[in-house]
C-alpha positions as CSV (number, residue, x, y, z in Angstrom):
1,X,87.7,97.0,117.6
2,X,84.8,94.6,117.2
3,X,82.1,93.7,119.6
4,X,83.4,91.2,121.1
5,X,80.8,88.2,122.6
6,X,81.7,84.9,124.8
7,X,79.9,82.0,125.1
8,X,79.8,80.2,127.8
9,X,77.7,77.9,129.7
10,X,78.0,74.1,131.3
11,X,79.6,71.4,129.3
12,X,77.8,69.4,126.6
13,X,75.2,72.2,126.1
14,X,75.8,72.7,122.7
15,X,78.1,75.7,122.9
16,X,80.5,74.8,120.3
17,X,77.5,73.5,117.9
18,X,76.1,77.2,119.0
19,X,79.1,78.8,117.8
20,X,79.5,77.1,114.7
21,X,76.2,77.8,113.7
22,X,76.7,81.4,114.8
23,X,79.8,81.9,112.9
24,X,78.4,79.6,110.0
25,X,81.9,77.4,109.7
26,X,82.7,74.5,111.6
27,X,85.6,76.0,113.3
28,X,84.9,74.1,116.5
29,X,85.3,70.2,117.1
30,X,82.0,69.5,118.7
31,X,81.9,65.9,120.5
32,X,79.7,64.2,123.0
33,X,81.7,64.4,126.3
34,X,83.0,67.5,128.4
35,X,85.6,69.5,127.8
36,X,85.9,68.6,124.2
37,X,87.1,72.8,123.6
38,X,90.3,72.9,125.0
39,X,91.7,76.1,123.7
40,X,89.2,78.9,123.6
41,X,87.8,79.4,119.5
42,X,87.8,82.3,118.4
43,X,85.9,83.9,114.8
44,X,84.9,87.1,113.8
45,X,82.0,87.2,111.6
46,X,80.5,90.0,109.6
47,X,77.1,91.9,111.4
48,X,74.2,91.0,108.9
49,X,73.6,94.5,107.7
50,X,71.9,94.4,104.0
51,X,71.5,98.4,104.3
52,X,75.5,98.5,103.4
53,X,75.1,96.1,100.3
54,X,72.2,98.2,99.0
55,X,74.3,101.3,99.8
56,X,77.1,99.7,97.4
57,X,74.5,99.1,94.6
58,X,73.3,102.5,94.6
59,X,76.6,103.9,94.5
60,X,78.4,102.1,92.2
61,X,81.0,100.2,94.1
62,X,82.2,96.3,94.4
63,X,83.5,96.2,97.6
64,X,81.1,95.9,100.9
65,X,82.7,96.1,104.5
66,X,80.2,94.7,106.9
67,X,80.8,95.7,110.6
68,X,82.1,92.9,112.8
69,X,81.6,90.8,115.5
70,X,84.3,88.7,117.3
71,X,82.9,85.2,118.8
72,X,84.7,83.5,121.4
73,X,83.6,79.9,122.8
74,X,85.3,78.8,125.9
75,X,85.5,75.4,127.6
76,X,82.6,74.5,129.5
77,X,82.5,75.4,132.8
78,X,81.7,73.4,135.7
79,X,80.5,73.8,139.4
80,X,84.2,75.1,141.3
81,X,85.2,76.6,138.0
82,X,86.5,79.7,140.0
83,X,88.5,76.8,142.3
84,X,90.2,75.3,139.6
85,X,87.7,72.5,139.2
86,X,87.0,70.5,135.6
87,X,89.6,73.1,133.2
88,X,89.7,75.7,136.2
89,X,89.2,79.5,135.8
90,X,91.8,80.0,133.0
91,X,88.6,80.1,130.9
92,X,86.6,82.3,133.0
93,X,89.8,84.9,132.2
94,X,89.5,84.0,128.2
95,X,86.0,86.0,128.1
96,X,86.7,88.9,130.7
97,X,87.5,91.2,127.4
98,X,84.3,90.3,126.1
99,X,81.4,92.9,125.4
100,X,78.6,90.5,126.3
101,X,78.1,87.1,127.6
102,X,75.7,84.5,125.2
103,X,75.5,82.0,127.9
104,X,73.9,78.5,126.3
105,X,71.5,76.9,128.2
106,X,70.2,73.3,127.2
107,X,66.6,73.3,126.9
108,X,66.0,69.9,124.8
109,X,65.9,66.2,126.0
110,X,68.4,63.2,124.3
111,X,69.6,60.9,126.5
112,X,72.4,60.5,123.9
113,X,73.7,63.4,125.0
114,X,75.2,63.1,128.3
115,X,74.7,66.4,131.0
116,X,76.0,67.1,134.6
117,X,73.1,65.5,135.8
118,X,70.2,62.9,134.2
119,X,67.9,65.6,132.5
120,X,68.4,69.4,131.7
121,X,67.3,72.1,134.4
122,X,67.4,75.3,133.3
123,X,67.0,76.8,136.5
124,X,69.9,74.7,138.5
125,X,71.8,75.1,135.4
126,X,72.3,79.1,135.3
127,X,72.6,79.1,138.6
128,X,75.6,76.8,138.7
129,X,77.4,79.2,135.8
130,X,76.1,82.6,138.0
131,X,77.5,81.5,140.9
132,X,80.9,80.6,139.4
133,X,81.1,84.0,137.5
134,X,80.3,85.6,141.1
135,X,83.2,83.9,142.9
136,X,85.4,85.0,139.9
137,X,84.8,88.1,140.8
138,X,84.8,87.7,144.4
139,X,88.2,86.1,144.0
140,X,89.5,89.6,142.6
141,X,88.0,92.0,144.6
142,X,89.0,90.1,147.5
143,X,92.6,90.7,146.1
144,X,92.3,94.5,145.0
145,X,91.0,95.3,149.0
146,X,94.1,93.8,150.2
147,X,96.4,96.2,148.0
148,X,93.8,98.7,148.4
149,X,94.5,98.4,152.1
150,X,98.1,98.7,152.1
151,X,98.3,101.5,149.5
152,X,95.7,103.7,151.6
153,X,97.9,104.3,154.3
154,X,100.6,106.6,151.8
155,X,97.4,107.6,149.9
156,X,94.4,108.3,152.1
157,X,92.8,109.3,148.3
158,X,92.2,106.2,147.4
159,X,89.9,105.5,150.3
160,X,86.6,106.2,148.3
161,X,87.9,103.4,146.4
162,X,88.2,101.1,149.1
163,X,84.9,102.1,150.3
164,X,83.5,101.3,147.0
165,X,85.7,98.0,146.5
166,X,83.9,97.1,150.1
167,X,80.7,97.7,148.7
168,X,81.2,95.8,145.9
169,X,82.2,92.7,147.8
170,X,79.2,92.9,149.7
171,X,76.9,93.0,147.0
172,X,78.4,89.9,145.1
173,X,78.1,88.2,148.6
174,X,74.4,88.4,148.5
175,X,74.4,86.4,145.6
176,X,73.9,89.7,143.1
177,X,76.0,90.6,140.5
178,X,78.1,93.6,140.1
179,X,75.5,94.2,137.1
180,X,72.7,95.2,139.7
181,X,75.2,97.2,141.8
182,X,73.3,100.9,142.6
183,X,76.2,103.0,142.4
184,X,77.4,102.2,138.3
185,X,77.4,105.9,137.9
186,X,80.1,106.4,140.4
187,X,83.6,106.9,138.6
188,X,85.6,104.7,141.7
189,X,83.4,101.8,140.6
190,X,83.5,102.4,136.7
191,X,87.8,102.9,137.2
192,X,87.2,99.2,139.4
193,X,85.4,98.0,136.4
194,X,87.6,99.2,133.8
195,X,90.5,97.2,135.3
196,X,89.0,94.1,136.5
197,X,86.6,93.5,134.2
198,X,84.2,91.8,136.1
199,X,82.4,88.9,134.6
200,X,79.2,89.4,136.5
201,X,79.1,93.2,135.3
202,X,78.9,92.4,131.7
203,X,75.4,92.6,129.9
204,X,74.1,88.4,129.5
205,X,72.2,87.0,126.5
206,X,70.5,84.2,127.5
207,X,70.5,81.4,124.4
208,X,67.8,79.0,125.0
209,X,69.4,75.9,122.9
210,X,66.0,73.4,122.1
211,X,65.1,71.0,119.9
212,X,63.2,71.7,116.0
213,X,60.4,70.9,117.6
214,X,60.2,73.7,120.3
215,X,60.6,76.5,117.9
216,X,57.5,77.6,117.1
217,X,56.4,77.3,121.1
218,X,58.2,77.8,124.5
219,X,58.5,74.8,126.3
220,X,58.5,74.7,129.8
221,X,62.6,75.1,129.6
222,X,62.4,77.9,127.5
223,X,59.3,79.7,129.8
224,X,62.4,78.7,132.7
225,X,65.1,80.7,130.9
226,X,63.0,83.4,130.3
227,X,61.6,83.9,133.9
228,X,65.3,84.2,135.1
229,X,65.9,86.6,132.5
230,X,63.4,88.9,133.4
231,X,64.2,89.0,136.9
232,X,68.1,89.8,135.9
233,X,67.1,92.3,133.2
234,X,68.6,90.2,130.6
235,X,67.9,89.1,127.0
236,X,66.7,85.9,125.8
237,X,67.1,84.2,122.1
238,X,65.7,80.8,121.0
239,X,67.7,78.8,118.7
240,X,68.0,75.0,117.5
241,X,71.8,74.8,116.7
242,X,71.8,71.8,115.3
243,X,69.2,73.0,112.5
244,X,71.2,76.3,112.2
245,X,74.6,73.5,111.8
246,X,72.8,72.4,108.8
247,X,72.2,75.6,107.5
248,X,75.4,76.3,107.1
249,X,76.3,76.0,103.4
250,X,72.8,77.2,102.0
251,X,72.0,80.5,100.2
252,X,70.3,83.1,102.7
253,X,67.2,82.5,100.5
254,X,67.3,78.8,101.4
255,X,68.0,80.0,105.0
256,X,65.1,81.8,105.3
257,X,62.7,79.5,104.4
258,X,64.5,76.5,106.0
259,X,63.8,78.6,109.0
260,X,60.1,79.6,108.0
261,X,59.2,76.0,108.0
262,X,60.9,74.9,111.2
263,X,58.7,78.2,112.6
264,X,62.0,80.5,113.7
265,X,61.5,83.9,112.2
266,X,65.0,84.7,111.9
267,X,68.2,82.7,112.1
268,X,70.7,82.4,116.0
269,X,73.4,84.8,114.6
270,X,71.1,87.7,114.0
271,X,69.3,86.9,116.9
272,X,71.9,87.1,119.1
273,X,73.2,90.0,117.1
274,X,70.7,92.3,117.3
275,X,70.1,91.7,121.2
276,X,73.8,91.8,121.3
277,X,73.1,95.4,119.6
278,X,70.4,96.2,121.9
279,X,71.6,95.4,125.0
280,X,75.6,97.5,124.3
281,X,73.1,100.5,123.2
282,X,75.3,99.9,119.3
283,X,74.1,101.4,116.5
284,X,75.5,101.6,112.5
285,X,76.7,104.3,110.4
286,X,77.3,104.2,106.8
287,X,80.4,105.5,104.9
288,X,81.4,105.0,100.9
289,X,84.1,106.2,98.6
290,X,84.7,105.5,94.8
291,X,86.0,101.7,95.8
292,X,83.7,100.5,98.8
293,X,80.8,100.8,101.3
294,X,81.3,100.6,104.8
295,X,79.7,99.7,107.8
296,X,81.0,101.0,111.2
297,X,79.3,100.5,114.7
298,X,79.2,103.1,117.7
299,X,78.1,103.3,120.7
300,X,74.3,105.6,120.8
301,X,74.4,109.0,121.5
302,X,78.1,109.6,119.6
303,X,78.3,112.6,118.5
304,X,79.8,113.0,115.0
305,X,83.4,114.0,115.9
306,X,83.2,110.4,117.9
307,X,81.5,109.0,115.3
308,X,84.7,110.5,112.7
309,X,86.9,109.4,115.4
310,X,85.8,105.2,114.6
311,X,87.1,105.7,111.8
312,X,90.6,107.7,112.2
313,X,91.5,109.9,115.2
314,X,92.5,112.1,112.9
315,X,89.4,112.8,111.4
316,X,87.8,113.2,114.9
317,X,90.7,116.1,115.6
318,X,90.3,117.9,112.5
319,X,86.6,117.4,112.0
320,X,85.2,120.5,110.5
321,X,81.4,119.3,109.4
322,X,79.6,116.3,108.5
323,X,77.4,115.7,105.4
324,X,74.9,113.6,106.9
325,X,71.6,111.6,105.0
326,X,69.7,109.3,106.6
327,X,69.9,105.6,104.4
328,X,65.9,105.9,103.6
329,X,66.7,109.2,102.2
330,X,69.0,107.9,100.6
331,X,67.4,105.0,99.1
332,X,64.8,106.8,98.3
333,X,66.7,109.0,95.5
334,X,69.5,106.0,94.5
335,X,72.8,108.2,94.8
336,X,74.5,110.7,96.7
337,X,73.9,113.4,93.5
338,X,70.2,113.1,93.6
339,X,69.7,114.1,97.1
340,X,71.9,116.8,97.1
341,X,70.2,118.0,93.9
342,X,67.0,117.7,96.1
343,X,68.6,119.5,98.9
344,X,67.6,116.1,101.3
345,X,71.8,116.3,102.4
346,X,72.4,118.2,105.7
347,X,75.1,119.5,106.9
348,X,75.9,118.7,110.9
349,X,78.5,120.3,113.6
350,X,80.4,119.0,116.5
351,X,77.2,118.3,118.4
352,X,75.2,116.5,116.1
353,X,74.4,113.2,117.6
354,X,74.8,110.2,114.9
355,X,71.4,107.7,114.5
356,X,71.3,104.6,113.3
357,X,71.5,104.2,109.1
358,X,73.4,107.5,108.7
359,X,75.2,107.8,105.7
360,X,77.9,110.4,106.4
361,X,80.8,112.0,104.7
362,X,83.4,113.5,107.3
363,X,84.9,117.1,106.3
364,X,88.0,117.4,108.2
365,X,91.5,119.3,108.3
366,X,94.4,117.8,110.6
């Protein structure tokens, strides 16, 4: 499966300009009044990654298989999203199977483009789409005590759970979300999680959407966004998407020094990529055979069976060894012969943790 990332954020933001430029296609109508996304877009885009195209080069093969990255822009959502208000919260359902959250905030001025209120506010802004995500939740929990309550009494087991659902629903009613709950580690509220898939408990990129000109230097919107990040522990990126629209048919050499001019040192879709990467603790491993290279992504600390196991569960049942050599390595002496001859291949076991840049070859035997 890939990582999976929704976008969301307040109408007329520049979410579906966002996610064209992240995807590089214009897959999404993009139009100056709310609600122009109707039906949630989705694309999957391969993760920039140019260790895997140097890998093919060095072994001799045509075919490169980037790891993935599934994008999904929803509606935009408004203040009583979780009511039903503007679309309702069909859409807030349309990114609880997301990874991560890239929530769009505007941070430029044109009074051509209307907003929810006469000029952008950051602040009011993310608090609007928090607040919304939080009764979401609320909404549900509320619901799972009720059944929790009448499935207690012929199952006084479950009553941790209740406890913990309690808790929960006391936290979000502070205003918190479930992603600052103290008590993550314990397995009622990660068996909660895993079947409600809170909104609020998924990890947030912030995507501070300004204009060319505020890309070399915060502007006071962008120092906004990033003081409410730091205070929820999230990430931030900086992106002009209408620059990064035009962008969208050049060569990556153009790309970069399109960028390098406008003063962005790297483009929204490996920006939000590598936070994306960061924040889901992701890393890539490398695999090749006489017809491709491939990329695959896991979570850190997989061991190699687990690592084995992204590709086949059968080669995570039968795995016997892996032959493991880190891409510098392997870069450094051009093909998979070479470092073998100088004895720079190592052979791991069932409790060898996989790092990022790995270039394995699974022994197994099912």
């Amino acid at each position: 499966m890939p990582l999976s990332i929704g976008i969301i954020g307040l109408p007329n933001v520049g979410k579906s300009t966002t996610f064209n430029a992240l995807t590089q296609a214009q897959n999404a109508e993009v139009a100056n009044y709310p609600f122009c996304t109707i039906e949630p877009n989705k694309a999957v885009v391969p993760v920039p990654d140019t260790r895997v195209e140097e890998l093919a080069e060095f072994v001799g093969v045509d075919t490169v298989i980037h790891a993935t990255v599934e994008f999904l822009d929803i509606a935009g959502l408004v203040e009583g999203a979780s009511r039903g208000e503007g679309l309702g919260n069909q859409f807030l359902g349309n990114v609880r199977d997301a990874d991560a959250l890239v929530h769009v905030v505007r941070c430029f001025d044109d009074p051509n483009v209307v907003h929810v209120r006469e000029n952008p506010e950051p602040v009011a802004d993310i608090e609007i789409i928090n607040v919304e995500l939080a009764l979401a939740d609320l909404e549900q929990l509320e619901r799972k005590i009720e059944r929790l309550h009448r499935q207690v009494k012929g199952d006084k087991n479950l009553r941790p759970r209740l406890e913990t659902a309690q808790q929960m629903r006391d936290h979000l009613q502070t205003g918190r979300p479930l992603s600052t709950f103290p008590q993550q580690a314990n397995h009622h509220y990660q068996a909660l999680a895993k079947e409600m898939r809170f909104l609020t408990s998924k990890p947030v990129i912030y995507a501070a959407n300004v204009n060319e000109s505020d890309l070399a230097e915060d502007s006071a919107y962008v120092r906004a966004v990033r003081q409410i990040a730091q205070e929820e522990g999230a990430e931030v990126v900086k992106l002009c998407a209408l620059l990064e629209q035009e962008m969208i048919d050049m060569t990556p050499e153009e790309q970069g020094e399109f960028l390098e001019l406008a003063g962005a040192e790297e483009s929204g879709l490996k920006q939000v990529i590598h936070k994306g990467f960061e924040t889901l603790n992701l890393i890539s491993f490398f695999t090749f055979n006489k017809k491709e290279a491939r990329a695959w992504n896991i979570p850190k600390g997989s061991t190699a069976p687990e690592a084995a196991g992204a590709i086949h569960t059968d080669f995570q049942r039968g795995f016997i060894r892996a032959e493991v050599t880190p891409f510098p390595t392997f870069a450094e002496y051009g093909s998979s012969a070479a470092v073998k001859s100088a004895g720079k291949m190592r052979l791991e076991g069932k409790e060898y943790v996989v790092q990022d840049g790995d270039v394995i070859y699974f022994r197994f035997n099912v």
